[in-house]
N, C-alpha and C positions, 0 to 999 in steps of 0.2 A: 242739717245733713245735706237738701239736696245744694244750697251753694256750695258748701266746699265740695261738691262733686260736679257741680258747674265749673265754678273756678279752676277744679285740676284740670278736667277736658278742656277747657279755654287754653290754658298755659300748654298740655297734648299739642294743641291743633294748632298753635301758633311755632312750636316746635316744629311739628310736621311739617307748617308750611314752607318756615326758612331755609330747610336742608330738601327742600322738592326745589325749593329756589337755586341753592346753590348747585345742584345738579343739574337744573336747566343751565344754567349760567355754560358752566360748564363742560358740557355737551355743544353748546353754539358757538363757544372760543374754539371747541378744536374744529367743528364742520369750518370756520370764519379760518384757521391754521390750514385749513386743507387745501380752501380756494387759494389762499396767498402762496401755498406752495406753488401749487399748480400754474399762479400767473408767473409767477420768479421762474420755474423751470421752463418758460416759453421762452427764457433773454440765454438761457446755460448755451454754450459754446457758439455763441454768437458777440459780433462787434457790437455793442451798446454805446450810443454818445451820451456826455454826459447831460445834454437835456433832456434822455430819455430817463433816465437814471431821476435826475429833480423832477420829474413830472410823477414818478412813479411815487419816490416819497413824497409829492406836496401827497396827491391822491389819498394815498394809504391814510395819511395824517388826517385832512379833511376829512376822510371816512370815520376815520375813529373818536373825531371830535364833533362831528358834524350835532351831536346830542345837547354837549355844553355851549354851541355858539348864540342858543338863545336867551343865556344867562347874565350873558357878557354885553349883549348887545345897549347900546345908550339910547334912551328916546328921545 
């Protein structure tokens, strides 16, 4: 009796913790949406060259990859 009431609260908690997961995620994709707004609307009605423009996307890119570049890496 008490495993399988171990084992449902096990299987509970790891539920719980996935969808605590996905809601953080979540939450820090739109704060991470707000800042990238906020920098884009610093170039609105203004002259942009186009190296400002490729520095902006390498940036943005780098950031968002900067996690996988140590997977990749060769020794």
């Amino acid at each position: 009796m008490k495993k399988i009431i171990i084992c449902i609260l096990s299987i509970f908690l790891i539920i719980i913790c996935i969808v605590v997961y996905g809601v953080y995620q979540k939450n820090e994709n739109t704060a991470q949406i707000g800042v990238d707004n906020k920098t884009y609307e610093s170039y609105e009605n203004k002259e942009v060259l186009g190296t400002d423009i490729i520095s902006i996307i390498k940036y943005n890119y780098i950031k968002k990859n900067i996690s996988f570049s140590y997977f990749y890496q060769k020794a």
